[in-house]
C-alpha positions in Angstrom: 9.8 2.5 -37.1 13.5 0.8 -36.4 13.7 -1.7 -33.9 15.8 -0.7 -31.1 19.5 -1.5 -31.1 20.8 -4.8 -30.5 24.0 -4.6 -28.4 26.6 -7.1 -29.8 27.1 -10.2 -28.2 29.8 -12.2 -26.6 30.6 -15.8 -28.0 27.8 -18.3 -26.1 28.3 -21.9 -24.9 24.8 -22.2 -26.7 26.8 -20.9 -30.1 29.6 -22.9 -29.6 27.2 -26.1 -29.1 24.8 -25.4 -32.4 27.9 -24.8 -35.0 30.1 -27.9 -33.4 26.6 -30.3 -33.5 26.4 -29.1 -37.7 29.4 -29.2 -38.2 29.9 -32.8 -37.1 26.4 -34.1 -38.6 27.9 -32.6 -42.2 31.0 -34.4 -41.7 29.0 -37.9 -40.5 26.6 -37.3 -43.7 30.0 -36.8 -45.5 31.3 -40.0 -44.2 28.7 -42.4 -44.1 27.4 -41.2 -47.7 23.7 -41.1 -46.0 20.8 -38.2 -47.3 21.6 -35.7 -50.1 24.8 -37.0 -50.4 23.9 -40.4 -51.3 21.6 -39.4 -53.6 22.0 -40.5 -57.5 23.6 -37.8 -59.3 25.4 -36.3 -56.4 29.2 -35.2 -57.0 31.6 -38.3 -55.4 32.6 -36.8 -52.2 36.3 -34.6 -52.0 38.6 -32.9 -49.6 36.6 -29.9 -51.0 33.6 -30.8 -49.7 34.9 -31.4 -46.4 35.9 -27.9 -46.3 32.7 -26.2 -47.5 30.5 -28.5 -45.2 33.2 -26.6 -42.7 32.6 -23.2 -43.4 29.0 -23.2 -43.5 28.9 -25.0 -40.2 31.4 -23.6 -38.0 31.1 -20.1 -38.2 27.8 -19.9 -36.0 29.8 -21.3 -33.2 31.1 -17.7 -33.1 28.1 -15.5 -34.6 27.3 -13.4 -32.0 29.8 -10.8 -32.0 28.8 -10.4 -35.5 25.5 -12.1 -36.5 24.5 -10.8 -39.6 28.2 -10.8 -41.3 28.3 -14.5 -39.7 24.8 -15.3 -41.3 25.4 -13.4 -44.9 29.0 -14.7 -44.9 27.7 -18.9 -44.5 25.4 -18.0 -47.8 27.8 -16.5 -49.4 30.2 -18.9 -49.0 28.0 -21.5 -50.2 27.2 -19.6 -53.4 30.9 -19.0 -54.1 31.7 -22.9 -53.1 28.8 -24.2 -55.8 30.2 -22.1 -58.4 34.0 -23.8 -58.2 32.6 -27.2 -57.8 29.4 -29.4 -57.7 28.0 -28.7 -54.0 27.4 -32.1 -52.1 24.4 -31.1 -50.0 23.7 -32.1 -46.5 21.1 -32.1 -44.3 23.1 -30.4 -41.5 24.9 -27.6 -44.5 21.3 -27.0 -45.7 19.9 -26.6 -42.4 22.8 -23.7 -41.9 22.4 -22.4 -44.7 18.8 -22.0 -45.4 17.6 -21.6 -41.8 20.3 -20.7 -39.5 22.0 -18.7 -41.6 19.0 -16.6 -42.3 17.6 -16.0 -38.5 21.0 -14.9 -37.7 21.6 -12.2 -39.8 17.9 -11.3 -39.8 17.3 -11.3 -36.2 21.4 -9.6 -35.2 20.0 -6.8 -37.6 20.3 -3.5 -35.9 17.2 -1.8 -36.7 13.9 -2.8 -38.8 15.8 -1.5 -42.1 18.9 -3.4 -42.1 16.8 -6.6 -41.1 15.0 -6.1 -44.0 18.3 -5.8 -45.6 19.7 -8.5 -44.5 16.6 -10.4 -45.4 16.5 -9.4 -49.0 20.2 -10.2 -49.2 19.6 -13.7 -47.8 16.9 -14.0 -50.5 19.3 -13.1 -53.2 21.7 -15.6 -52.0 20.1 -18.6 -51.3 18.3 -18.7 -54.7 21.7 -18.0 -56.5 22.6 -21.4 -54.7 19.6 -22.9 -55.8 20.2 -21.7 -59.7 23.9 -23.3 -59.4 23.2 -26.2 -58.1 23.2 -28.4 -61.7 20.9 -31.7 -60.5 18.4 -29.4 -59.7 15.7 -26.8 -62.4 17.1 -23.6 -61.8 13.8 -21.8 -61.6 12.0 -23.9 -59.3 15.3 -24.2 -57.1 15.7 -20.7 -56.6 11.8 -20.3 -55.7 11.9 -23.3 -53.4 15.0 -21.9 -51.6 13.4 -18.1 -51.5 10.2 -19.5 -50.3 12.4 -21.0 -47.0 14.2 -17.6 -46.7 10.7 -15.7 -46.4 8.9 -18.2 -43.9 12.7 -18.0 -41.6 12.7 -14.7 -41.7 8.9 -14.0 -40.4 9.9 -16.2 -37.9 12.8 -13.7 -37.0 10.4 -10.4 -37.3 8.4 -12.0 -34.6 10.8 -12.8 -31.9 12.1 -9.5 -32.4 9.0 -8.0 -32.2 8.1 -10.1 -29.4 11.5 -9.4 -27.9 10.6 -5.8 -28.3 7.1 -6.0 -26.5 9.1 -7.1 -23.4 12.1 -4.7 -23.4 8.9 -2.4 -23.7 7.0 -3.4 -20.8 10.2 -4.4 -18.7 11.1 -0.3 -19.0 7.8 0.7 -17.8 8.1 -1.8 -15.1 10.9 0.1 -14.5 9.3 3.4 -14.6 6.7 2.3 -12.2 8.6 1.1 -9.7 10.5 4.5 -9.5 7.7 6.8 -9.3 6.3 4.5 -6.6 10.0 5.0 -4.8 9.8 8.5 -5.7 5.9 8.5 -3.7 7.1 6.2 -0.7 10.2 9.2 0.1 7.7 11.5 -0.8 5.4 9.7 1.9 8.1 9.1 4.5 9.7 12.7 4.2 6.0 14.4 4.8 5.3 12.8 7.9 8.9 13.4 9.2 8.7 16.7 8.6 5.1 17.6 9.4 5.5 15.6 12.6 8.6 17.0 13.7 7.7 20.5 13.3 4.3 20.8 13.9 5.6 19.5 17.9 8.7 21.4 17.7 7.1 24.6 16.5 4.2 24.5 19.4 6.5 23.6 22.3 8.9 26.4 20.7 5.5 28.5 21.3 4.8 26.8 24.7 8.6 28.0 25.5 8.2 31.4 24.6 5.0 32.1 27.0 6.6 30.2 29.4 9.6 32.5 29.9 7.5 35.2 31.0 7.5 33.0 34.4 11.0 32.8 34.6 13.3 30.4 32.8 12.6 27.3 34.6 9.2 27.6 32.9 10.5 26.9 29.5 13.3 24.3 30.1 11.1 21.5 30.2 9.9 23.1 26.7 12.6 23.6 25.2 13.6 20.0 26.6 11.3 18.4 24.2 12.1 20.8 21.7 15.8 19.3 21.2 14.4 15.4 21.9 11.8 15.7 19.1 14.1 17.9 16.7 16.9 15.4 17.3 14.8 12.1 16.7 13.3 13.7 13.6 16.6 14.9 12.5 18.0 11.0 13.1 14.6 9.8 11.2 15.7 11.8 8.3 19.0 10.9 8.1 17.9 7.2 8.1 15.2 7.7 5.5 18.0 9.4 3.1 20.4 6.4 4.0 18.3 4.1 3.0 16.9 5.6 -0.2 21.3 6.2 -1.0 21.4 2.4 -0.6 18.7 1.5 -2.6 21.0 3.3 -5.7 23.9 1.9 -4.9 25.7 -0.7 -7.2 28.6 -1.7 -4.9 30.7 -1.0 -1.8 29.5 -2.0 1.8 26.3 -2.0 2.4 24.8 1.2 4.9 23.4 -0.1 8.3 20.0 1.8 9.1 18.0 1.4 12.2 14.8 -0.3 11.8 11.8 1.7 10.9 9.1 2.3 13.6 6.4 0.7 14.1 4.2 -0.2 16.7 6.9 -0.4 19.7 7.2 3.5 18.9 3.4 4.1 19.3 4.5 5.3 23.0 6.9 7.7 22.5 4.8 9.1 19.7 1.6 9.6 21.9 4.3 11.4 24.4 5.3 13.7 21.9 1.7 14.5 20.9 1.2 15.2 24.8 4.1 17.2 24.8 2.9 19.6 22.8 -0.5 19.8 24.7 -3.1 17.8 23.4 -4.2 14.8 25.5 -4.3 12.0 23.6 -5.3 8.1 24.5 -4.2 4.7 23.2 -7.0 1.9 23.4 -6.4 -1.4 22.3 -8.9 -3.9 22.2 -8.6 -7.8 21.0 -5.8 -9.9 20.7 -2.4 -8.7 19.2 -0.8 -10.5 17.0 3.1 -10.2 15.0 2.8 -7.7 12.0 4.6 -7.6 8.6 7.6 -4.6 8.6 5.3 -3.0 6.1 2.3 -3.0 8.0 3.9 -2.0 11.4 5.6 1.3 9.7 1.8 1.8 7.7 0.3 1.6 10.7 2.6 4.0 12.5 2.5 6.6 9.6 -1.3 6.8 10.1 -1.3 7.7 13.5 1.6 10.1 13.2 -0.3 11.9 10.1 -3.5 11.7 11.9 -2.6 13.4 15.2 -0.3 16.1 13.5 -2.7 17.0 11.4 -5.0 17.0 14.9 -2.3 19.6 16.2 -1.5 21.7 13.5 -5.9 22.2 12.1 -7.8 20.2 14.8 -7.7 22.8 17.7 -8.6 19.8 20.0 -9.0 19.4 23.2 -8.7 15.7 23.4 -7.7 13.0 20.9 -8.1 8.5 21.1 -6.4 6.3 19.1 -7.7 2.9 19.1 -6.7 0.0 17.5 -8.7 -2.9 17.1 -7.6 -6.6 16.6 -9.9 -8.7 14.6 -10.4 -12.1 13.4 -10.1 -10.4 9.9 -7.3 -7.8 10.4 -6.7 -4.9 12.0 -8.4 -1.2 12.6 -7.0 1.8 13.0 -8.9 4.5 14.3 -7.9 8.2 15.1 -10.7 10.6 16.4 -10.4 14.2 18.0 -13.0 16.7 19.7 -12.0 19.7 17.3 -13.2 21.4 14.5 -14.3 18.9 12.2 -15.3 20.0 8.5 -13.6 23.4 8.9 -10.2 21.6 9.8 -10.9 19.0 6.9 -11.1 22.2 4.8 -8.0 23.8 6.1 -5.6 21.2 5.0 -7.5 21.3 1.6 -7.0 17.2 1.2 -3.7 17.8 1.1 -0.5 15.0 0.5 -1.0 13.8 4.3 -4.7 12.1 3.8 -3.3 11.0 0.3 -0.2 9.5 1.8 -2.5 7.7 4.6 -4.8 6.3 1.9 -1.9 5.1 -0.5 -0.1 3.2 2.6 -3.3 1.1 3.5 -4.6 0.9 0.0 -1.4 -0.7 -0.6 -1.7 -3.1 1.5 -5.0 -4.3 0.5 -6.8 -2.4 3.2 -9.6 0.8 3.2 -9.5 4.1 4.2 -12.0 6.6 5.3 -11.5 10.2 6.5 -13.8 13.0 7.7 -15.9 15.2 9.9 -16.8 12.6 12.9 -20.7 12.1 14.0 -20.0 13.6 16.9 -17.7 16.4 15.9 -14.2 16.7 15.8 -12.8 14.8 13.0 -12.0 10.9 12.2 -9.3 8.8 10.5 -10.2 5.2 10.0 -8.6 2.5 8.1 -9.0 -1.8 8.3 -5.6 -3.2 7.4 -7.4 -7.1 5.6 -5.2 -9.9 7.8 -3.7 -11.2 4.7 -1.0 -7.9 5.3 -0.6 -8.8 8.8 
């Protein structure tokens, strides 16, 4: 299976830094006669040298635009260099030859194929070197040197496979995070909708019957008609807003209004009421400041509890309570209406799912069903360490 596609490169301080540093440690060898070049039987030292210890140095200073020709071209150089005149070996020349050389072209390689490639190639080259390098037994040279060329180029398969593991998990990071984006709009745009129309739809009804009274009957109807059509309409436009920003690369950012939470509790509860089920707010404990997270998860349960309370429930009467703990925070929805046949008529549909998610998200638990005493219940604890 190829490795994916490396994307080339742009010259790197880092680059710059390893080829100067060789380069210079040849030319100190060169000078100072220290090492290899010291050794008995090595060639007296010549402009010739001087220049090879260059070109199989400085090159990697620029290698990653082109790794592998940068990496083949050093061994190639070094063949073609030992073959016009006696090589007078470095430390620093061997180390870019042999080791350097050889990750770079194996690990620039753009697939699993051409690394091999390049590899094989390296292999070829380096143990030429070895075979024209006079002071040394050909044989044992060229095994020596090919020996070096496997071990560096292991070391190259697994950083590339280890690079590939990452790019791997990083994409399905990725992946994750939009499906959970793609859920959270999902979320958010259910509850806007279900609210909104389940409220809008009954007063609409409310209206209707009322007109058979005369028209003042119906304008306080169709009063909360347009103030919950119009705030759902302005939640929607916010939620889009904000999920347009999220994609955004550049330009200004959009200003959104904050999402609800808490503080909105009220005008919620007089929407409910609007649309003629009584329901009541207890709060017992001591309050305390919530995350933005919590505040909207919280909100979103009570929204989805009581519309689902309107639009299945056939209540007569509905409590929210909230409860402030030592250890977090409860949220309790409970209505006198059908119980187990209203569970059954929204089937366990994306609301319930959408409550649990929110509270299971933030560490908390979630319980829905028929109530003890009929009617049907919504409860979820919200642990302190999301508060």
């Amino acid at each position: 299976m190829p490795w994916p596609i490396s994307s080339p490169r742009a010259v790197r301080a880092g680059d710059l830094a390893l080829g100067t540093a060789l380069c210079l440690a040849a030319f100190v060898e060169l000078g100072t006669g220290v090492g290899q070049v010291g050794e008995p039987g090595a060639p007296p030292v010549n402009g010739w040298h001087w220049l090879v210890a260059a070109g199989t140095t400085l090159p990697l200073a620029v290698r990653g635009p082109a790794p592998v020709v940068t990496g083949l071209g050093i061994q190639v150089g070094a063949v073609v260099s030992s073959l016009l005149n006696p090589p007078a070996e470095t430390l620093a020349g061997g180390v870019s030859i042999f080791v350097v050389a050889t990750y770079t072209a194996a690990l620039g390689a753009r697939s699993l194929r051409a690394s091999v490639a390049a590899g094989l190639a390296s292999l070829l080259l380096v143990s030429l070197y070895g075979v024209t390098d006079p002071r040394y037994e050909a044989v044992g040279s060229a095994v020596a040197n090919a020996l070096w060329v496997g071990l560096v180029w292991c070391v190259a398969a697994t950083v590339r496979r280890t690079r590939e593991t990452g790019e791997r998990l990083a994409a399905a990071r990725a992946e994750l995070a939009v499906e959970a984006e793609r859920r959270r709009v999902t979320r958010d745009m259910h509850d806007l909708v279900a609210h909104g129309l389940s409220v809008v739809v009954l007063r609409a009804r409310g209206a209707v019957h009322d007109l058979a009274g005369g028209p003042a009957g119906a304008e306080e109807a169709l009063r909360d008609v347009d103030r919950v059509a119009s705030r759902a309409l302005a939640d929607m436009r916010r939620l889009l807003a904000a999920t347009a920003e999220e994609g955004r690369d550049d330009g200004p950012p959009v200003v959104t209004p904050p999402q609800p939470g808490l503080a909105q509790l009220e005008d919620l509860l007089a929407d409910v009421r609007g649309a003629g089920l009584p329901v009541e707010l207890r709060t017992t404990g001591e309050p305390r400041p919530l995350t933005a997270g919590a505040e909207l998860a919280v909100f979103r349960l009570v929204q989805e509890s009581l519309t689902n309370v309107v639009r299945h429930g056939h209540a007569r009467h509905a409590q929210v309570c909230l409860r402030w703990r030592a250890d977090g925070l409860t949220v309790e929805v409970v209505d006198d209406g059908r119980g187990a046949a209203a569970e059954a008529s929204t089937g366990g549909g994306r609301g319930l799912l959408g409550m649990r998610e929110r509270v299971e998200i933030l560490g908390g638990r979630f319980e829905a069903g028929p109530a003890a005493t009929g009617g049907f219940r919504t409860h979820a604890v919200i642990p302190v360490g999301a508060l």
